[in-house]
C-alpha positions in Angstrom: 46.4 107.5 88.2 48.7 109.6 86.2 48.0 113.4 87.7 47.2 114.5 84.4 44.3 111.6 84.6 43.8 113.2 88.3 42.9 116.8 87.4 42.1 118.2 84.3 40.7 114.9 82.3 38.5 113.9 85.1 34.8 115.1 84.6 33.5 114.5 87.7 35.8 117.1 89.4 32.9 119.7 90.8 33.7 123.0 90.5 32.1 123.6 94.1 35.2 121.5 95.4 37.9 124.0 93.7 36.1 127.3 94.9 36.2 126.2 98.5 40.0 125.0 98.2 40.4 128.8 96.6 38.6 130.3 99.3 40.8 128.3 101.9 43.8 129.3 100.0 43.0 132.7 100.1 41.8 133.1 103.5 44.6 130.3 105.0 47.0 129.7 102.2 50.7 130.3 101.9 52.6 130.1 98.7 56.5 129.8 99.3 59.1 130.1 96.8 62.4 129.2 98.3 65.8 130.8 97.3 66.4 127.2 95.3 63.7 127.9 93.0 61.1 125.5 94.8 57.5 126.3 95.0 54.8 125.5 97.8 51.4 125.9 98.3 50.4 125.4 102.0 47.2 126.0 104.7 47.8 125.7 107.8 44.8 125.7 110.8 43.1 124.3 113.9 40.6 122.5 112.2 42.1 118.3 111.2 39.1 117.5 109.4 39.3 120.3 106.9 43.0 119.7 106.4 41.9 115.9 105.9 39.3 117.1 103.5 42.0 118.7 101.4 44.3 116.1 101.1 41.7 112.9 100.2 40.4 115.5 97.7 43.8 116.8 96.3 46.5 115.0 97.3 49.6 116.4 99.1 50.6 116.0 102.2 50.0 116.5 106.0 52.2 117.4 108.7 51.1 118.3 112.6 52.5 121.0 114.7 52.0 120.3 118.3 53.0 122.9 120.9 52.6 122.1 124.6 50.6 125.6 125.7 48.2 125.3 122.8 46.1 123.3 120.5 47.6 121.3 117.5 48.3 122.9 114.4 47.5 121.2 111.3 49.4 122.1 107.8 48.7 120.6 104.0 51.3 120.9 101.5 51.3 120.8 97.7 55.3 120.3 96.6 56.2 121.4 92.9 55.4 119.2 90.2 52.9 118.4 88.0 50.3 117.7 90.5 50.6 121.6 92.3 50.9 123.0 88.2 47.4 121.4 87.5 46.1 122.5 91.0 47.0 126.2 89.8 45.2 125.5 86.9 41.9 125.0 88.2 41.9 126.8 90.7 42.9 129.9 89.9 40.0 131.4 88.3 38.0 130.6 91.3 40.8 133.1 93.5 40.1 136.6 94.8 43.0 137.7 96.9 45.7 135.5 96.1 45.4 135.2 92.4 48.1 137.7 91.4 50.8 135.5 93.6 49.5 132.3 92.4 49.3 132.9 88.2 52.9 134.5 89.0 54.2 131.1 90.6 52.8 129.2 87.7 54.4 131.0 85.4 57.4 130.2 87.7 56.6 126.4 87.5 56.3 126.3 84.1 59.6 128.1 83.2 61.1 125.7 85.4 59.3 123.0 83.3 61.4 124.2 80.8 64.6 123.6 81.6 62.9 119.9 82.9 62.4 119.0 78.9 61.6 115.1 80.0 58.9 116.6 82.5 56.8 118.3 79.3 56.4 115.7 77.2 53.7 115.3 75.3 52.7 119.5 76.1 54.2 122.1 73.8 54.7 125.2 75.9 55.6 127.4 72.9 51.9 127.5 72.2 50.4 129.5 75.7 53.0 132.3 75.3 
């Protein structure tokens, strides 16, 4: 699967699926923006099996964090691209506290887009501003 294929052109994508990510992102979530320009969405908790749930349901990636005085840590990441631009898609109308930061960071991605002209093709940007 292409991730265009993967988000927005498959209908059986449930809409109850995206508003629990949203609520995880904004009760768990992290964007980061590094100085370079590269943008991350990550949650971070205790619990493996919803961190499991996130990435067999949106891709990613999953890292552990094991400190010896306490329990492991488990993070999911989303790296820039394609894949986290049609993440921010659908699920930012689903956000309540983080969806200032996240419509911001898409603008963001898609600027960098941009200046990435083989990365648009077939979209034509000019038309959303």
């Amino acid at each position: 699967d292409t991730c265009d294929e993967k988000y927005h052109k498959r209908i059986h994508w449930q809409s109850n699926k995206l508003a629990y990510l949203a609520g995880l992102i904004d009760g768990e979530g992290y964007l980061k923006i590094e100085k370079s320009g590269t943008i991350r969405l990550i949650i971070g908790m205790g619990s493996e099996n919803t961190i499991k749930w996130i990435y067999e349901n949106f891709g990613g990636n999953i890292s552990v964090q094991k400190q010896p005085s306490s329990k492991p840590f488990y993070v999911w990441r989303m790296n820039q691209g394609k894949e986290l631009f049609w993440l921010f898609i659908l699920v930012i109308p689903f956000l309540v506290n983080k969806k200032a930061i996240l419509v911001n960071a898409l603008i963001k991605l898609i600027k960098k887009f941009e200046k990435l002209e083989h990365t648009l093709y077939p979209y034509n940007w000019e038309n959303l501003e």
